[in-house]
Every structure is written in structure tokens, then in C-alpha cells.
PyMOL Python script that loads the backbone (N, CA, C, O; Angstrom):
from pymol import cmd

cmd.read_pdbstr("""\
ATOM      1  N   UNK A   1       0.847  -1.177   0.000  1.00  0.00           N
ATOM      2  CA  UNK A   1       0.000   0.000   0.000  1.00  0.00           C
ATOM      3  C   UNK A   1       0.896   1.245   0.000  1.00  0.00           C
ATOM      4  O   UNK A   1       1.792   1.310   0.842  1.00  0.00           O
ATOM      5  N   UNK A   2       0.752   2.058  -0.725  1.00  0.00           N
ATOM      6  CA  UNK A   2       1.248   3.632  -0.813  1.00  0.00           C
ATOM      7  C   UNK A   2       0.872   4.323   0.285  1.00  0.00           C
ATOM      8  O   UNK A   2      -0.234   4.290   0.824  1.00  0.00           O
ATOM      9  N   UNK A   3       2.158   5.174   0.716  1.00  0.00           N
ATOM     10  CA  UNK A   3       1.930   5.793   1.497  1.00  0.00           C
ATOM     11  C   UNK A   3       1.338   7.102   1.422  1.00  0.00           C
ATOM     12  O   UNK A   3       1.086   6.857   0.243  1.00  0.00           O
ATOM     13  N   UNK A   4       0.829   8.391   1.593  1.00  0.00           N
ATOM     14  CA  UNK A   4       0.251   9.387   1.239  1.00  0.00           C
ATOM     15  C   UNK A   4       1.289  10.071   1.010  1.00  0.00           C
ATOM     16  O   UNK A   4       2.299   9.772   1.648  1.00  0.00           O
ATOM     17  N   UNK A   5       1.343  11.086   0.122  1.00  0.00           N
ATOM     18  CA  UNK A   5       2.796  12.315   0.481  1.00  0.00           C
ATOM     19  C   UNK A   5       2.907  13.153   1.244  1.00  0.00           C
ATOM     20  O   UNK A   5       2.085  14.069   1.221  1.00  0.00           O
ATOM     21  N   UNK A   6       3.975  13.148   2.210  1.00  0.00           N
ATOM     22  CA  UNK A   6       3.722  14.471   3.555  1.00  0.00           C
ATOM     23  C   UNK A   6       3.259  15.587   2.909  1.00  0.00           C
ATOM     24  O   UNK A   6       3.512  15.942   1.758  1.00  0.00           O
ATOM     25  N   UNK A   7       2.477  16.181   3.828  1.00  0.00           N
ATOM     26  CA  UNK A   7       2.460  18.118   3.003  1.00  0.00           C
ATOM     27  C   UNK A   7       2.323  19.054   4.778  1.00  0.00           C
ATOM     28  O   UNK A   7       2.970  19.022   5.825  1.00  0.00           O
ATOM     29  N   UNK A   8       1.592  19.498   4.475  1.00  0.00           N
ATOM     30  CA  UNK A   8       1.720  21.119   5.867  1.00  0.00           C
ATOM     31  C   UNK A   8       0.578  21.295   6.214  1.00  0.00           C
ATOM     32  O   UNK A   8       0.372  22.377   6.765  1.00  0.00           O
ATOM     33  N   UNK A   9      -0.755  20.234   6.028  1.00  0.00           N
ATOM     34  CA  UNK A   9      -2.013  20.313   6.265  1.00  0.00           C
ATOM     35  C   UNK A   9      -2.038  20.982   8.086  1.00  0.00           C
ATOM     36  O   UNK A   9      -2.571  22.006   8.511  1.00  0.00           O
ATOM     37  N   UNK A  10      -1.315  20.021   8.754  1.00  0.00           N
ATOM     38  CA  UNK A  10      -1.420  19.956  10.190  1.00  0.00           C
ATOM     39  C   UNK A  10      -0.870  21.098  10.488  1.00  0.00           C
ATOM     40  O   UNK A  10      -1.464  21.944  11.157  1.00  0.00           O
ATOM     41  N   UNK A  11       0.113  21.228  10.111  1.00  0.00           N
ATOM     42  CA  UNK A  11       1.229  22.326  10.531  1.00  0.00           C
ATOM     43  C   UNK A  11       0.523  23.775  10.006  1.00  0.00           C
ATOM     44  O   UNK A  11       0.473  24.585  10.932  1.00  0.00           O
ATOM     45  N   UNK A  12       0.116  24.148   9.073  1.00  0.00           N
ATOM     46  CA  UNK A  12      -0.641  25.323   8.576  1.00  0.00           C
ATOM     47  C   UNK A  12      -1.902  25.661   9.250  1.00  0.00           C
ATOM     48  O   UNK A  12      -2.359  26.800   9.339  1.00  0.00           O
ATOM     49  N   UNK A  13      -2.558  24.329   9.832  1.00  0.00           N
ATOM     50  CA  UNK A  13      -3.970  24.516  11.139  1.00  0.00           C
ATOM     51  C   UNK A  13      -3.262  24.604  12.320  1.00  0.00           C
ATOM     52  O   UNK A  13      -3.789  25.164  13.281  1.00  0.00           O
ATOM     53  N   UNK A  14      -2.449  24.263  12.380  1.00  0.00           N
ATOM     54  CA  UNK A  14      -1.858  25.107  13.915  1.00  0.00           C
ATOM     55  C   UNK A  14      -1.322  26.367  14.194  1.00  0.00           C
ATOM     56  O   UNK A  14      -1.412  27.136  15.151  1.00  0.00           O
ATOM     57  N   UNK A  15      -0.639  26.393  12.932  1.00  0.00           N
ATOM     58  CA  UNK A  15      -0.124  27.952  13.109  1.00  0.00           C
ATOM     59  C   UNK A  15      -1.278  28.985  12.658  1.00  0.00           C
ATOM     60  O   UNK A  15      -1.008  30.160  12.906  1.00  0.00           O
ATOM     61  N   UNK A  16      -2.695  28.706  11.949  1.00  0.00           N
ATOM     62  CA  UNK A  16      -3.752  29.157  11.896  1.00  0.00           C
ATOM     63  C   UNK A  16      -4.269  29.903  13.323  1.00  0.00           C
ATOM     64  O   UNK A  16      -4.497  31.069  13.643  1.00  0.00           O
ATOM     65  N   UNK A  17      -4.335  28.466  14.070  1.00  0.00           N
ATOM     66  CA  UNK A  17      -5.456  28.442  15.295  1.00  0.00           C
ATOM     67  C   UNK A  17      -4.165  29.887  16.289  1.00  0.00           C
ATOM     68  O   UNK A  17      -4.396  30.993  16.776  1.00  0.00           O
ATOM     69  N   UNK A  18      -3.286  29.299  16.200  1.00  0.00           N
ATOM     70  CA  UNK A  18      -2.453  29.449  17.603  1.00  0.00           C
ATOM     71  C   UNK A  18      -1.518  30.301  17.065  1.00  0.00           C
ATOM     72  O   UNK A  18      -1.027  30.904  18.020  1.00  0.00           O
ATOM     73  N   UNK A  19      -0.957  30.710  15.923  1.00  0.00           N
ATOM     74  CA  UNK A  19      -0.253  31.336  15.406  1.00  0.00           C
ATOM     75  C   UNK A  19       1.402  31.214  15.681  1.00  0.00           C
ATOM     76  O   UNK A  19       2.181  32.160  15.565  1.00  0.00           O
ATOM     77  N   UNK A  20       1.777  29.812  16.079  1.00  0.00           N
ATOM     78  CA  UNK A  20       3.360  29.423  16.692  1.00  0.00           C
ATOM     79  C   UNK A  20       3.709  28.484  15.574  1.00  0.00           C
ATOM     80  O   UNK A  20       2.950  27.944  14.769  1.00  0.00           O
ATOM     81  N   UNK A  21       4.770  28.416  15.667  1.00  0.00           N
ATOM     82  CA  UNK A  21       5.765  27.626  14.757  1.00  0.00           C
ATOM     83  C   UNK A  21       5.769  25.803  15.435  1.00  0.00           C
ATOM     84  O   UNK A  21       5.924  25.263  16.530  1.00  0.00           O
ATOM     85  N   UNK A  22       5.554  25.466  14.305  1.00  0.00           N
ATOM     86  CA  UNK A  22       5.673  23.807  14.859  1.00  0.00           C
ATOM     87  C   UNK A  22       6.971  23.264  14.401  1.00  0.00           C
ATOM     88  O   UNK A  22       7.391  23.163  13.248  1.00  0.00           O
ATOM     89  N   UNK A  23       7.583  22.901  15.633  1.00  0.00           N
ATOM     90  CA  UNK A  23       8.829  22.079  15.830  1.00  0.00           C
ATOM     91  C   UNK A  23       8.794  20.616  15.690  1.00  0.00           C
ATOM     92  O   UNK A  23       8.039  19.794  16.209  1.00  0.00           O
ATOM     93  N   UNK A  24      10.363  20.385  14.388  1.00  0.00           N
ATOM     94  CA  UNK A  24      10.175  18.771  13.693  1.00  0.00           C
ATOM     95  C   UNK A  24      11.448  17.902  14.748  1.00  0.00           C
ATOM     96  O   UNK A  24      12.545  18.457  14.682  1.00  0.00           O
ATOM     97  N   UNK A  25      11.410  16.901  15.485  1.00  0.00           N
ATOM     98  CA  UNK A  25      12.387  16.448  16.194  1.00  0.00           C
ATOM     99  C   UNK A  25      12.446  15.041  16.067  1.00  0.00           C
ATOM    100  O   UNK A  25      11.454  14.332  16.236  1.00  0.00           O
ATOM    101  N   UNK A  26      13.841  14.498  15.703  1.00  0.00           N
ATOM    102  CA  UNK A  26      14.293  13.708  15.526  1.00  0.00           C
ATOM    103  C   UNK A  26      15.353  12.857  16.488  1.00  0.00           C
ATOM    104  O   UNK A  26      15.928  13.320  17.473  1.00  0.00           O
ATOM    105  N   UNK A  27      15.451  11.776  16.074  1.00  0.00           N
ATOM    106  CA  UNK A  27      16.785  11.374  17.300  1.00  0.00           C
ATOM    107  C   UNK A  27      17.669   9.961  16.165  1.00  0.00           C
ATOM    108  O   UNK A  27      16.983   9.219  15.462  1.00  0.00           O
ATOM    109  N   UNK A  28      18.468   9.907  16.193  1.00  0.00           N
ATOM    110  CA  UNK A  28      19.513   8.865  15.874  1.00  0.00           C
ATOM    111  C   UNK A  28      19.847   7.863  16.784  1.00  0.00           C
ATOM    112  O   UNK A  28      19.543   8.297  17.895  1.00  0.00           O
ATOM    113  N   UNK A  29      20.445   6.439  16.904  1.00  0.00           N
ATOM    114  CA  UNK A  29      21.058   5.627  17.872  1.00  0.00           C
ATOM    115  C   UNK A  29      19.677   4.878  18.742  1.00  0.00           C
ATOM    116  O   UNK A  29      18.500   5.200  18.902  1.00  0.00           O
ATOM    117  N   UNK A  30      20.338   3.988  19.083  1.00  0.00           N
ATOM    118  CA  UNK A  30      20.064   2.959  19.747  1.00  0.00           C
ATOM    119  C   UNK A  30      19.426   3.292  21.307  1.00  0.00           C
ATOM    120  O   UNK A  30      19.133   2.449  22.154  1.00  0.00           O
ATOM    121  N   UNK A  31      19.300   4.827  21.428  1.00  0.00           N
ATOM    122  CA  UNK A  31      19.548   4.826  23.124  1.00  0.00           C
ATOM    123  C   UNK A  31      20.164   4.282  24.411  1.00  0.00           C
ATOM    124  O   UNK A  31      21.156   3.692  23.984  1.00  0.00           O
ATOM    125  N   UNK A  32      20.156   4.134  25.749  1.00  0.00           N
ATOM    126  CA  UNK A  32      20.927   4.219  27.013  1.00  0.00           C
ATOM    127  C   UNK A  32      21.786   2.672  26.656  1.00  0.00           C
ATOM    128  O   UNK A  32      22.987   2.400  26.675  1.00  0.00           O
ATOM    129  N   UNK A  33      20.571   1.849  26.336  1.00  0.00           N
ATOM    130  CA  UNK A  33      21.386   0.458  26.628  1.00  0.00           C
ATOM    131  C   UNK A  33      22.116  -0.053  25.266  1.00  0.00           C
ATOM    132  O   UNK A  33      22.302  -1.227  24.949  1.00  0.00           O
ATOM    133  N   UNK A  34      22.496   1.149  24.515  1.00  0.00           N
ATOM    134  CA  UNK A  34      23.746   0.797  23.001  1.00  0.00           C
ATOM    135  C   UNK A  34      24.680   1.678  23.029  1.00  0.00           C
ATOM    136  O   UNK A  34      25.656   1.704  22.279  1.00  0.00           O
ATOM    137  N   UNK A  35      24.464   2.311  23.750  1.00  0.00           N
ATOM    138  CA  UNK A  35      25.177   3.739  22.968  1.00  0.00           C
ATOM    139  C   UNK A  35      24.601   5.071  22.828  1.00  0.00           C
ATOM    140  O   UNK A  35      23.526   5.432  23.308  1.00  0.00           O
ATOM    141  N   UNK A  36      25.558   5.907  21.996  1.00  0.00           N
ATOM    142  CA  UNK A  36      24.944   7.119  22.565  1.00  0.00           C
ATOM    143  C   UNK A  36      23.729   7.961  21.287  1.00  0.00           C
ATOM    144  O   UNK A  36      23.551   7.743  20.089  1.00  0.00           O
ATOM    145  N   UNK A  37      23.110   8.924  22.222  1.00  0.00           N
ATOM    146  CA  UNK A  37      21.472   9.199  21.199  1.00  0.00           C
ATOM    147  C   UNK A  37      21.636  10.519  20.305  1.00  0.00           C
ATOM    148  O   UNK A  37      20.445  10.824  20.237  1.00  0.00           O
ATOM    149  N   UNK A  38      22.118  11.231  19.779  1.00  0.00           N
ATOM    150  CA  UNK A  38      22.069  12.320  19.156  1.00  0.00           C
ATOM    151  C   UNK A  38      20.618  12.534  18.532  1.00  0.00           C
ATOM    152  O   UNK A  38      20.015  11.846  17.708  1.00  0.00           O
ATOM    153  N   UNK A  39      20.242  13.729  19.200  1.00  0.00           N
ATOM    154  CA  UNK A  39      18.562  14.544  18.930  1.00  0.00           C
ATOM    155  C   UNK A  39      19.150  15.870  18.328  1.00  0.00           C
ATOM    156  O   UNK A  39      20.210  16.494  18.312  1.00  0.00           O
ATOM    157  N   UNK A  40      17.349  15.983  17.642  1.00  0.00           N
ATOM    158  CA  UNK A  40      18.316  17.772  17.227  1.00  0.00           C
ATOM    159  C   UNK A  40      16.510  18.027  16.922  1.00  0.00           C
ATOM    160  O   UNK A  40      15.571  17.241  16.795  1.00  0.00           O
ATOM    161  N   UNK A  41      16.607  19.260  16.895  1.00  0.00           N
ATOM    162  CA  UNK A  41      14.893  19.997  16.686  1.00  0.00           C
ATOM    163  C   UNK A  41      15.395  21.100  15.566  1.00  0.00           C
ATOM    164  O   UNK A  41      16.463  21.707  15.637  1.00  0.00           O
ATOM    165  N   UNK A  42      14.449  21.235  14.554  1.00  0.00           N
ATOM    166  CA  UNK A  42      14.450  22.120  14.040  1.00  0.00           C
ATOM    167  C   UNK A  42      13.131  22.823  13.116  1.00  0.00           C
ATOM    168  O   UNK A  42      12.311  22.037  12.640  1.00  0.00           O
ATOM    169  N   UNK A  43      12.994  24.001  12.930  1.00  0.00           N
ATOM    170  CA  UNK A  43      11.657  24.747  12.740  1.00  0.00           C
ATOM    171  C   UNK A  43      12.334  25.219  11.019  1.00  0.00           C
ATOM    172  O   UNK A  43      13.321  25.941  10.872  1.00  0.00           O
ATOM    173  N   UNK A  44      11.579  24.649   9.946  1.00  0.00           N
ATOM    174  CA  UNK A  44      11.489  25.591   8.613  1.00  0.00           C
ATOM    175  C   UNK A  44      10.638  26.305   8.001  1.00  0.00           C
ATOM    176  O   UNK A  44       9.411  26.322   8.102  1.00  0.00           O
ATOM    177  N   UNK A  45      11.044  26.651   7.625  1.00  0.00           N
ATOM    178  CA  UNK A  45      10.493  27.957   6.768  1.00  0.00           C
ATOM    179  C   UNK A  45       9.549  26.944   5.248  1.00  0.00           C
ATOM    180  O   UNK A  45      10.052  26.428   4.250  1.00  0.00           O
ATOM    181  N   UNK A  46       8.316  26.998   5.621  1.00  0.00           N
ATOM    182  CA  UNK A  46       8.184  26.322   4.496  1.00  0.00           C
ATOM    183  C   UNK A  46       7.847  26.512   3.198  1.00  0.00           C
ATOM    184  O   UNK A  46       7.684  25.744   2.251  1.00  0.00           O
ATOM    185  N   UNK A  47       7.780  27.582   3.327  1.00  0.00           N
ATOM    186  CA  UNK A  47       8.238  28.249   1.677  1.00  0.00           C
ATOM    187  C   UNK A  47       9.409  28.474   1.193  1.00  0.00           C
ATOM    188  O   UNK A  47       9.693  29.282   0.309  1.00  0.00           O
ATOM    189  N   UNK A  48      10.508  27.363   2.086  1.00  0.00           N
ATOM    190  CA  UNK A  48      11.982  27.877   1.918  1.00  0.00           C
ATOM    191  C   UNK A  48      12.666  26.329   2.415  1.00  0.00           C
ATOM    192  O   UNK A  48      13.601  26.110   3.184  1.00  0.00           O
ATOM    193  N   UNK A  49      11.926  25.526   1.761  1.00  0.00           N
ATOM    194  CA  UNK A  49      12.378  24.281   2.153  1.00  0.00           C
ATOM    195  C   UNK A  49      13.310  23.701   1.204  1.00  0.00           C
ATOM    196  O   UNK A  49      12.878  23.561   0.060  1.00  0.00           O
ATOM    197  N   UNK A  50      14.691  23.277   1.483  1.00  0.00           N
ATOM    198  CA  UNK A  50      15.784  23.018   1.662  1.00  0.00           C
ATOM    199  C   UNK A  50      15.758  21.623  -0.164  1.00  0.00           C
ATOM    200  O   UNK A  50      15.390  20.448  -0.173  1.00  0.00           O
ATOM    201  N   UNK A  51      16.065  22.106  -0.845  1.00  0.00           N
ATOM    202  CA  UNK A  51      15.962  21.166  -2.222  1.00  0.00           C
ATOM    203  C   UNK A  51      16.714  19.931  -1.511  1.00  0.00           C
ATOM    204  O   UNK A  51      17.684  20.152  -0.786  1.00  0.00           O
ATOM    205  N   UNK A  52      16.277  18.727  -1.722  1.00  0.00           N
ATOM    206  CA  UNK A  52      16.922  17.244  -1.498  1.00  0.00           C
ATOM    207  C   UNK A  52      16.285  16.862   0.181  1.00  0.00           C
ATOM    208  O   UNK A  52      16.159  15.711   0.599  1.00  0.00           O
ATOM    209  N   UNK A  53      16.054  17.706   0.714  1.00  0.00           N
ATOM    210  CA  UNK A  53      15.557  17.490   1.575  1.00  0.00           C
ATOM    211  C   UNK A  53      14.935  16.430   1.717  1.00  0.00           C
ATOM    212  O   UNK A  53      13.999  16.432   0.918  1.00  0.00           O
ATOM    213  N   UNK A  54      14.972  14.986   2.664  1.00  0.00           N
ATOM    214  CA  UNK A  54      14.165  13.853   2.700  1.00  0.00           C
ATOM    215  C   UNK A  54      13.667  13.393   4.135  1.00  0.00           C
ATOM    216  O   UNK A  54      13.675  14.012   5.199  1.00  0.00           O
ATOM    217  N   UNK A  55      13.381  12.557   3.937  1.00  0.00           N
ATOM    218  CA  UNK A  55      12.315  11.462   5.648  1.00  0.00           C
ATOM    219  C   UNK A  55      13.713  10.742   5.592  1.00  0.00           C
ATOM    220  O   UNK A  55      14.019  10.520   4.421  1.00  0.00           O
ATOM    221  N   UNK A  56      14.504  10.378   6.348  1.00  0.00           N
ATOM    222  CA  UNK A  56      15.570   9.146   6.279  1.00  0.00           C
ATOM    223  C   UNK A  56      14.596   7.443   6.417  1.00  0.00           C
ATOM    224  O   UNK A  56      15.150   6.355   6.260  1.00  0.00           O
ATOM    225  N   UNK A  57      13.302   7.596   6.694  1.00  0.00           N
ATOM    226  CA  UNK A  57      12.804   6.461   7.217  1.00  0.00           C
ATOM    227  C   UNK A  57      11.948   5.654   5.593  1.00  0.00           C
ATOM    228  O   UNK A  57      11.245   4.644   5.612  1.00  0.00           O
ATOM    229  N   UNK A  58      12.336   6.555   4.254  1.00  0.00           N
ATOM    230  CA  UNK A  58      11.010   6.037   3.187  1.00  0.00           C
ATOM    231  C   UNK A  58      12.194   4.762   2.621  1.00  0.00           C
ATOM    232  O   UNK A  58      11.862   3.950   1.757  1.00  0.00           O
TER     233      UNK A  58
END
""", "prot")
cmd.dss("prot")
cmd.show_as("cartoon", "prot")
cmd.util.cbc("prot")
cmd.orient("prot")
């Protein structure tokens, strides 16, 4: 089954309702019992989204 294509449905009704920026957060690694976790958060501009830009998970 196909998956749908992300878009900004959610993200454009929130910043509608509430008018704040929605934060995308990620994490790498295995966590406590492998090793170590590198996280990182970050907010774009989405009329200024980054060419090649991907999901690491498709």
C-alpha cells in the first residue's frame, strides 16, 4: 500500500489556530542500553524548504 505524500495540512492549522511555529524532532542511535542518542529539533520555513531534503525512514 502507498503511502500518502507528507504536506503542511497539520502544521498550517496550527499555526492558523495558535499562530506558533511547529517544531520537527528527531533522534539517531540505539539509546541508554547501546550507545549514545544524538537529537536535534528544528523549525522551517516552508516556503523555503531546503531542495533534497528527505524522511531518512522512506
Amino acid at each position: 500500500m502507498k503511502r500518502p505524500a507528507p504536506d503542511f495540512l497539520l502544521e498550517q492549522a496550527l499555526d492558523a489556530a495558535a499562530g506558533r511555529a511547529v517544531c520537527g524532532v528527531d533522534e539517531a542511535g540505539r539509546g541508554p542500553w547501546a550507545g549514545p542518542v544524538t537529537a536535534a529539533a528544528v523549525i522551517l520555513d516552508p516556503a523555503r524548504i531546503p531542495e533534497g531534503l528527505n524522511d531518512s525512514k522512506r
